[in-house]
C-alpha positions in Angstrom: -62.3 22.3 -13.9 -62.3 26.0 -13.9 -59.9 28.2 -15.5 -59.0 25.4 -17.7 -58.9 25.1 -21.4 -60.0 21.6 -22.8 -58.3 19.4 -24.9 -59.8 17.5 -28.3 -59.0 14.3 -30.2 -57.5 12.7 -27.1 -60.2 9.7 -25.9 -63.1 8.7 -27.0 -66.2 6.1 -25.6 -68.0 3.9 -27.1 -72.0 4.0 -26.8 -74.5 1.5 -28.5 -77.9 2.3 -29.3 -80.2 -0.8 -29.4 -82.6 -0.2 -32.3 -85.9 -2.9 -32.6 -86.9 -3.3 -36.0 -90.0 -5.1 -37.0 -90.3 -7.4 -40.1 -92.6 -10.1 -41.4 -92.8 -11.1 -37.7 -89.2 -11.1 -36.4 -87.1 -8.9 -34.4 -84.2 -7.8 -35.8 -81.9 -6.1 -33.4 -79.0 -3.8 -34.4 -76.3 -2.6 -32.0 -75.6 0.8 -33.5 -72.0 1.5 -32.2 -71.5 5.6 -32.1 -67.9 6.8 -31.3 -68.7 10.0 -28.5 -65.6 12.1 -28.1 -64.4 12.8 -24.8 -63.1 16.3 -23.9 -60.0 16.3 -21.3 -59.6 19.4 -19.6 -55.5 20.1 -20.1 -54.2 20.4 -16.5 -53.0 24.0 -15.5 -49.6 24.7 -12.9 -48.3 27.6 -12.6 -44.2 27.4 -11.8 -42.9 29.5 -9.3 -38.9 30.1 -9.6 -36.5 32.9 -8.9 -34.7 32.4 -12.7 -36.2 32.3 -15.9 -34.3 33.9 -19.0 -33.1 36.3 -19.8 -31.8 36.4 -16.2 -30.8 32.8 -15.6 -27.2 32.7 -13.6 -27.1 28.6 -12.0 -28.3 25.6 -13.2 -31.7 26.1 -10.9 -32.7 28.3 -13.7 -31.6 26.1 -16.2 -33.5 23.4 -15.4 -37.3 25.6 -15.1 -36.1 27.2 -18.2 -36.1 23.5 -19.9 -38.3 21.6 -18.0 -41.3 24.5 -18.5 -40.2 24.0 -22.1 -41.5 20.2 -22.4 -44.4 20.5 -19.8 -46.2 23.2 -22.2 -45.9 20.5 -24.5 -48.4 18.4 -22.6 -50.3 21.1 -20.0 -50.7 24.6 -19.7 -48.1 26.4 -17.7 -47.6 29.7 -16.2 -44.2 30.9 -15.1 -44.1 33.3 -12.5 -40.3 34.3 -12.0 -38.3 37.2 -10.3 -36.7 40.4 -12.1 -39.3 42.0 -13.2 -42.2 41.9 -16.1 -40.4 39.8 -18.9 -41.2 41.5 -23.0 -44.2 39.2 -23.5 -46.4 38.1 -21.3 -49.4 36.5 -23.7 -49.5 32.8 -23.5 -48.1 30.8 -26.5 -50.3 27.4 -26.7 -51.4 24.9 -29.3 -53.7 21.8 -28.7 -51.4 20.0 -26.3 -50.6 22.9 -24.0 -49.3 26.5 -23.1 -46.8 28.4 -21.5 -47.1 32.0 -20.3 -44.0 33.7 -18.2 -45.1 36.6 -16.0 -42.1 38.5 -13.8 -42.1 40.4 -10.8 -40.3 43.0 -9.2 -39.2 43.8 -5.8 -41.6 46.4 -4.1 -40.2 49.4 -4.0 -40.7 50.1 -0.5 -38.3 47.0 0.4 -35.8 49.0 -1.4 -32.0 48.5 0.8 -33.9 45.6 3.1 -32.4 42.6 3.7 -32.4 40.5 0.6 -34.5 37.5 2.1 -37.3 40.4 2.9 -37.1 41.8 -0.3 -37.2 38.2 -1.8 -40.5 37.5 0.3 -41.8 40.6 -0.9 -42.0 39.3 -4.5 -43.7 36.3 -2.9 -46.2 37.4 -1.6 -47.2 38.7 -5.3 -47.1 35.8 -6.7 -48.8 33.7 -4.2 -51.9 36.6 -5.2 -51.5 35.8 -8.3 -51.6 31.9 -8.2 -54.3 30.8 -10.6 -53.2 27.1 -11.7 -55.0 23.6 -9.9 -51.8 23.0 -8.3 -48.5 25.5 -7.7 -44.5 23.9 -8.1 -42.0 26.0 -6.2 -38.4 25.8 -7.1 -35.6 26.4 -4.2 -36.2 28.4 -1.2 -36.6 31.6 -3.8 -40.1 30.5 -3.9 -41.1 28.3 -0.8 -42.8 30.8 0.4 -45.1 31.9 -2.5 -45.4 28.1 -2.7 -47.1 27.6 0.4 -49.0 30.9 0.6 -50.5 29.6 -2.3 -51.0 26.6 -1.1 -53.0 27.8 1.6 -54.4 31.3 0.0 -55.6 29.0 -2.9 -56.3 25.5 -1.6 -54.0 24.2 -4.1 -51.5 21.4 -3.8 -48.0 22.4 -3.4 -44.9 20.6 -5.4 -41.5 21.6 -4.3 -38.4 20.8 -6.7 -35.2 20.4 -4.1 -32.2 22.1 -6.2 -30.5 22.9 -2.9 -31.5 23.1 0.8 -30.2 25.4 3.2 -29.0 23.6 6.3 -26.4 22.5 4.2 -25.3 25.9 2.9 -24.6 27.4 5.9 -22.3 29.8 4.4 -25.2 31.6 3.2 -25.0 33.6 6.2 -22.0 35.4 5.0 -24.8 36.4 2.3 -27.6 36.6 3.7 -26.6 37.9 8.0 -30.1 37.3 9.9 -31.8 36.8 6.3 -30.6 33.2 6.8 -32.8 32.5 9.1 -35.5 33.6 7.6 -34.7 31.6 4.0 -34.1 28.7 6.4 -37.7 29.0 8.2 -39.7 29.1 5.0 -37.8 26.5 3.2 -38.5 23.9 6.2 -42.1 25.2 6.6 -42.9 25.0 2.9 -41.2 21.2 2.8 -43.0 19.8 5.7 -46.4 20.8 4.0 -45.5 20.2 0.5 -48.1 17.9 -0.9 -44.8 16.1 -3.0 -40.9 17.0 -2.9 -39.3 15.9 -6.3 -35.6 15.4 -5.4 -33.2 15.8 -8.7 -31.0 12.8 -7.0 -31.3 9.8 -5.2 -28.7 11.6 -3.0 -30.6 14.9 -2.6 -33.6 12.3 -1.3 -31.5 11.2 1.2 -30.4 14.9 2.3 -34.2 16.1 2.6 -34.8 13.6 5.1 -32.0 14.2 7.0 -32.4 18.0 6.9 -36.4 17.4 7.4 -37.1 14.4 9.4 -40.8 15.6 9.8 -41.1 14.8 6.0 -42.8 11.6 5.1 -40.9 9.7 3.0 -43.2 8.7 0.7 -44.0 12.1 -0.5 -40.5 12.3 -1.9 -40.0 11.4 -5.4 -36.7 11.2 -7.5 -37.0 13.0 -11.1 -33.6 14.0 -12.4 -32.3 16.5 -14.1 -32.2 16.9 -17.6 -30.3 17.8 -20.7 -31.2 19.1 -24.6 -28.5 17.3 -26.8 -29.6 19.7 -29.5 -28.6 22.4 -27.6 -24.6 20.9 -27.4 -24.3 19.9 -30.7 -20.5 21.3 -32.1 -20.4 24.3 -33.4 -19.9 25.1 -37.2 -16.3 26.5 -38.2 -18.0 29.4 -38.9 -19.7 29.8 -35.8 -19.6 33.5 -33.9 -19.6 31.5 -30.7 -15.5 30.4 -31.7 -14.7 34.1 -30.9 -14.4 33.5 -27.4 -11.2 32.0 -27.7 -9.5 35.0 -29.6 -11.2 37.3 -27.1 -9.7 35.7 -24.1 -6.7 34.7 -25.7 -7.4 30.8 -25.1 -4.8 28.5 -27.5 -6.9 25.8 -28.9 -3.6 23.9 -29.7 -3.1 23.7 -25.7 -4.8 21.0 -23.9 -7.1 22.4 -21.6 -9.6 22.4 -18.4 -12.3 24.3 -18.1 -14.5 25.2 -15.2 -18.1 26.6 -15.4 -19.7 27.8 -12.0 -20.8 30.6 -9.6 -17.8 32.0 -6.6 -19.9 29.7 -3.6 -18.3 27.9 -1.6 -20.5 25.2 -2.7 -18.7 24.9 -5.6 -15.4 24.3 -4.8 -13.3 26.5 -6.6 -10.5 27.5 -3.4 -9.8 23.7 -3.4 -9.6 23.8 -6.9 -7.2 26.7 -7.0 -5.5 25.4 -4.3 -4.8 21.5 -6.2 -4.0 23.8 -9.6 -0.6 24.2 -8.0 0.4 20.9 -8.3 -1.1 20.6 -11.5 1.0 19.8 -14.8 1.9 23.6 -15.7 1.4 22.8 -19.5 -2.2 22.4 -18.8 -3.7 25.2 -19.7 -7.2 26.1 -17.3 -10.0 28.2 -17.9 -12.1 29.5 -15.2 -15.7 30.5 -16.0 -16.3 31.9 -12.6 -18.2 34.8 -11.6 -21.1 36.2 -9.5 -19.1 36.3 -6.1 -21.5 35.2 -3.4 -19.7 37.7 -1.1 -17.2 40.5 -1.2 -15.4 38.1 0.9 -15.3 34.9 -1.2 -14.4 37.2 -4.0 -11.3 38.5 -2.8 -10.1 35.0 -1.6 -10.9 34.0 -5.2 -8.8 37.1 -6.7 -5.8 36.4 -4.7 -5.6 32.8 -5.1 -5.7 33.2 -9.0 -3.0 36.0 -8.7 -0.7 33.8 -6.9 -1.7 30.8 -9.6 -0.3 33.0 -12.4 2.2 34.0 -10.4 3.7 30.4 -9.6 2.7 28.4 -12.8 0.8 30.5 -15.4 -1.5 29.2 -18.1 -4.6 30.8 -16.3 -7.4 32.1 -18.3 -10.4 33.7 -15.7 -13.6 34.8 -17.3 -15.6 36.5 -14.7 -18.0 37.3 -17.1 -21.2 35.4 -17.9 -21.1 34.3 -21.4 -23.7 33.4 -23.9 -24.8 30.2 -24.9 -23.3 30.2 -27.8 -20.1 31.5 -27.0 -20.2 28.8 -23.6 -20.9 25.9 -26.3 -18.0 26.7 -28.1 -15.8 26.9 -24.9 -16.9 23.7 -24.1 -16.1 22.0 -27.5 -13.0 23.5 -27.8 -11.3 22.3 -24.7 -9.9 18.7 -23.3 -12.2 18.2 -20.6 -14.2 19.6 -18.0 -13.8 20.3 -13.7 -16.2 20.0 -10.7 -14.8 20.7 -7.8 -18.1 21.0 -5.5 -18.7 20.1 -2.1 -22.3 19.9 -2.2 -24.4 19.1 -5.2 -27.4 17.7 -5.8 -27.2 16.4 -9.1 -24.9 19.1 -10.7 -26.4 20.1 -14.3 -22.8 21.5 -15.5 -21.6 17.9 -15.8 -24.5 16.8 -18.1 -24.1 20.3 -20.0 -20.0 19.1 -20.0 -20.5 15.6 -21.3 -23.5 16.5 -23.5 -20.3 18.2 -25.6 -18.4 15.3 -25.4 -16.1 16.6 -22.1 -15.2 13.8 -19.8 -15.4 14.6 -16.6 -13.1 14.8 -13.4 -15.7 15.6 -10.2 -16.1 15.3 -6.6 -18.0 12.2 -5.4 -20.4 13.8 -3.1 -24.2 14.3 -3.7 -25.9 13.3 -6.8 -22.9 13.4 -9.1 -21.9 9.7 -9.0 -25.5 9.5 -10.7 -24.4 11.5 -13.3 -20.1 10.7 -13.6 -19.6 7.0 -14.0 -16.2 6.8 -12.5 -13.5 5.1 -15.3 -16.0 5.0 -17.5 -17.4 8.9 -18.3 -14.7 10.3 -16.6 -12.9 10.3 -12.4 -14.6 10.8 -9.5 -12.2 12.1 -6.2 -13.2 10.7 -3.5 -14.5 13.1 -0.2 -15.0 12.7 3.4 -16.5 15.7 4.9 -18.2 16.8 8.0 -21.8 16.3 9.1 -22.1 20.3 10.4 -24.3 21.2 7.3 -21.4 22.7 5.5 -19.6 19.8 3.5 -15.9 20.8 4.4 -13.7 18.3 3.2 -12.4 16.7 6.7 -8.6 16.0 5.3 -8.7 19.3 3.0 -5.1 18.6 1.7 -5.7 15.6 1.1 -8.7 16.5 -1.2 -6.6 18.9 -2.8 -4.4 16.7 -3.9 -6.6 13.8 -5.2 -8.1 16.6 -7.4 -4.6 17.7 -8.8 -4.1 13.6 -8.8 -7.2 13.2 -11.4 -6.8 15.8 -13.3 -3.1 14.8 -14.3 -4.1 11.3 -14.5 -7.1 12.4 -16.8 -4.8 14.5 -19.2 -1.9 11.4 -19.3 -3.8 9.7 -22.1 -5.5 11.9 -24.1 -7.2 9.4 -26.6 -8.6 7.5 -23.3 -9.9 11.0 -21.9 -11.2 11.4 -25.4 -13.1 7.7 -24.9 -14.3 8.7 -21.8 -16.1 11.8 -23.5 -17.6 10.1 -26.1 -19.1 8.3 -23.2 -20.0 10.6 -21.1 -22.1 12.0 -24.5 -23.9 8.8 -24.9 -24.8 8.5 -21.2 -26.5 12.5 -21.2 -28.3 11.5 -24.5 -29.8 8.2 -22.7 -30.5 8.8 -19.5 -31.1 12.2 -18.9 -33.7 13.9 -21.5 -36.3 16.1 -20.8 -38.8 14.4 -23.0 -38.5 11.4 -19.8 -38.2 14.3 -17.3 -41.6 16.0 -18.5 -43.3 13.0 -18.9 -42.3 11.9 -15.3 -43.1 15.4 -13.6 -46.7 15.1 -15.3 -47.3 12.0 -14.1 -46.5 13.4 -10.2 -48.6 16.1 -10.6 -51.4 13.5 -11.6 -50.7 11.6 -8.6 -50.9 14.6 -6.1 -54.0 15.9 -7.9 -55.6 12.3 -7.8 -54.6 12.2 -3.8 -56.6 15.5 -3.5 -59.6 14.4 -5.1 -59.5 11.3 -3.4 -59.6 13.3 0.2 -62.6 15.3 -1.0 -64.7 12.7 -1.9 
């Protein structure tokens, strides 16, 4: 296999040598068993995403950041991300496997072009670039570069479905004709991907509703994943505590926290919006930044104004905070908010009871896969429209179920603390990334298997 390193002490065969020995008029025959070692060549995939540290900003870039983590464990992997050239480059590998990150930056000449132009235009370099036996795209960032490879390379193509855009239509507030354009190469990439690995039973079913052209059996399920290690409480003496001070969050409060991008995706209006009918003694944090548009922004802005304004007890960090600092947030408050209207799996609820947060969420998507309603935490029940953009259809009503759960949640604190401890046992068991590794290798086997199969 060319280009690819080879891997020792992994199988062996057995060979006999039949040896004929004459004596005093008899043959003796010996079956001489030799042990040949068999070199495996360590399959080589090069991941194609928009995030990869140290510019990682939704849980899209969470997930490549982890899951290229454990594949190196097992095959070589080069990462080819967006932002430019990262502060090593070299590939780090042992016997098992290797990773290497390269990043690009957006030609120059794209410079003030729409941003879906000057997204392709950092495809089209990686596509170049492509060197792996088979390419994995993650969201439309890459879908491009994806199947340009694909084709440039006569590779197999593996797309990873964090999101699809016809159900973001928003986006076009973002995006203006750019949206069109993101739309055309996500569809085009999908319908010729070789496999789609959907991070939710629910996301499976969206694909084939947004691409009926797909064939179903080229869509897998491989969900998310989660690092306890990574959420483990923080010492006393931890620098990460200092958020609190900082922000001027009391600890001896009970408190919600939120953790997501300004989309409209995520929910947060409603969630301002059912805040008002929220126990005032609650106190809420807001880990929201990165304002899709100047327009969602604003809204955002004024809805909090008028929330400190009417009841108080509002803490807004627009500021992305570091891990550590994020841990701490999360183990130092009462329990944890997910307001979305579409989400494929949503990673922030496994990072949320992975600290021991139960969880109050909105049953759409792939979150009752992850939320166990009663058992990890409440799930408010949604009925929205079929136009792509997941609007509630009763909005008030929505509104208040979410102020409904979230009182009900903070009534009994010991049985929120239950539903934690939980929600902590459920993220260490059914979501790690050891699983997750081992189940993306084995697609990638089957898709490279299909391919041989076809040229023989």
């Amino acid at each position: 296999m060319c280009g690819s390193r080879r891997r020792r002490n992994e199988s062996f065969q057995y060979t006999q040598s039949i040896v004929f020995l004459a004596s005093e008029g008899r043959i003796v025959v010996y079956a001489v068993v030799r042990m040949e070692l068999m070199e495996e060549a360590i399959m080589k995939v090069d991941i194609l995403t928009r995030e990869y540290p140290p510019h990682v900003y939704g849980g899209a870039g969470v997930h490549v950041e982890e899951l290229a983590k454990v594949l190196a464990e097992r095959i070589d992997v080069t990462v080819r991300a967006f932002d430019g050239p990262r502060e090593s480059e070299a590939a780090q590998h042992d016997e098992r496997g290797s990773l290497r990150v390269i990043g690009y930056d957006v030609p120059t000449e794209l410079d003030g072009d729409n941003a879906a132009i000057r997204t392709f235009g950092v495809d089209l370099q990686m596509a170049n670039d492509v060197d792996g036996e088979l390419v994995h795209a993650h969201t439309w960032y890459t879908c491009l570069a994806g199947r340009m490879a694909q084709l440039l390379h006569d590779v197999p193509l593996v797309i990873t479905a964090h999101s699809l855009e016809p159900f973001r239509p928003w986006k076009r507030e973002q995006l203006g004709g750019g949206y069109n354009l993101s739309s055309w190469a996500e569809r085009d990439a999908y319908e010729h991907a070789d496999r789609i690995i959907a991070v939710s039973g629910g996301m499976r079913e969206d694909i084939l509703a947004a691409y009926p052209n797909v064939d179903p059996n080229k869509v897998v399920v491989v969900h998310n994943g989660i690092t306890l290690a990574d959420f483990e409480t923080p010492a006393p003496d931890d620098t990460g505590w200092a958020v609190f001070d900082r922000y001027h969050i009391d600890r001896d409060k009970p408190t919600l926290l939120f953790v997501g991008r300004i989309t409209r995706q995520k929910g947060l209006p409603y969630l301002l919006q059912a805040l008002h009918f929220v126990d005032p003694d609650i106190q809420v944090v807001l880990c929201a930044g990165a304002p899709d548009t100047p327009e969602i922004g604003k809204e955002v802005k004024e809805a909090v104004a008028r929330l400190n304004e009417e009841r108080g007890n509002i803490i807004w960090i627009e500021e992305m905070l570091p891990k550590h600092e994020l841990n701490a947030l999360e183990h130092g408050c009462d329990a944890f908010i997910c307001p979305s209207i579409y989400e494929p799996l949503g990673i922030v609820n496994l990072e949320a009871m992975a600290c021991g947060l139960p969880v109050v969420a909105t049953a759409t998507g792939g979150i009752p896969e992850v939320v166990v309603d009663g058992v990890t935490g409440y799930l408010v029940p949604i009925e929205q429209k079929h136009d792509g953009t997941g609007t509630p259809t009763n909005p008030e009503r929505f509104v208040h179920d979410l102020a409904d759960a979230i009182n009900e949640m903070f009534a009994d604190p010991q049985r929120a603390k239950d539903m934690g401890k939980r929600g902590r046992e459920r993220a260490r068991d059914k979501f790690s990334w050891e699983s997750i590794a081992d189940q993306t290798v084995a697609v990638y086997r089957s898709v490279l298997e299909e391919r041989a199969a076809q040229g023989e």
